[in-house]
N, C-alpha and C positions, 0 to 999 in steps of 0.2 A: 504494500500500500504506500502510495507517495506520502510524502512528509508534509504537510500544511505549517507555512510559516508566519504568525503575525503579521501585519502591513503592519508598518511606521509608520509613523505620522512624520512630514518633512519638516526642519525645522521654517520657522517662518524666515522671508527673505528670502529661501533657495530658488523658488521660481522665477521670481524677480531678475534675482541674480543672472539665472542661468538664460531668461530673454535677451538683458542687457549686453551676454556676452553675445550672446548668438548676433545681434543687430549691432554690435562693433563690429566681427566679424563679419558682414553683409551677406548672411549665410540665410536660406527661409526655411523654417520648418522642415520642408519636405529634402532639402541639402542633406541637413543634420542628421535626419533620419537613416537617408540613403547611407552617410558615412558613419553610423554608430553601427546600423544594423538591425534597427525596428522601425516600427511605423511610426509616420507622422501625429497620428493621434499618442503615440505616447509621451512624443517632446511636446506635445501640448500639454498633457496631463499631467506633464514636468513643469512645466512654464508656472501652469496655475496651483502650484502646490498639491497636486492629488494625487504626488505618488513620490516615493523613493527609488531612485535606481538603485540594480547591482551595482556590484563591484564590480562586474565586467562595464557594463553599459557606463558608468561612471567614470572611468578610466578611460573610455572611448570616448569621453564628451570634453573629459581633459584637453584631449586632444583635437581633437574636430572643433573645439572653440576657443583653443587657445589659452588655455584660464590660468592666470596668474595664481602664487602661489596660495593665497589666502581664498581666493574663487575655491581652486582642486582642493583643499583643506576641507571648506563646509560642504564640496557634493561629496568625499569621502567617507566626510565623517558621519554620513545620515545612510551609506549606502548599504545594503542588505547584501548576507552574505550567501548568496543564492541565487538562483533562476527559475523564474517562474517556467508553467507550461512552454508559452510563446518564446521564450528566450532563446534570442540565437545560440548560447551554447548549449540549450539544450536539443533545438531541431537538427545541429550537427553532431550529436550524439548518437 
């Protein structure tokens, strides 16, 4: 039987955060997506605080957005240690 993992709650600020870098980087939604490896609806559901990434997807957004070191800090330190269903490391499993 799979494991069920709590969902966090993000801390406040993170979606924010994570818009503001996106649109330094003059990257849309759907870029982001394409270069982390999920859907667009989930970097939205990033944006507006109603979700935490993994630590996979977190680490790919480091990068895909460029995030300075105190940005990569707070999506780190909220991200779950896991993959959901839909999670690309889990469909290449």
């Amino acid at each position: 039987m799979a494991e069920i993992r709590e969902r966090r709650t993000p801390p406040e600020g993170l979606g924010p955060m994570l818009r503001r870098a996106r649109e330094r980087a003059a990257l849309s939604q759907s870029t982001v997506a394409t270069a982390v490896g999920v859907q667009r609806a989930y970097i939205n559901k990033l944006e507006h605080s109603g979700r935490c990434p993994s630590l996979v997807v977190a680490e790919a957004l480091c990068g895909a957005l460029a995030l300075d070191e105190n940005e990569a800090a707070l999506l780190r330190g909220c991200a779950v240690d896991g993959a959901g269903r839909n999670h690309p490391a889990r469909r290449a499993a």
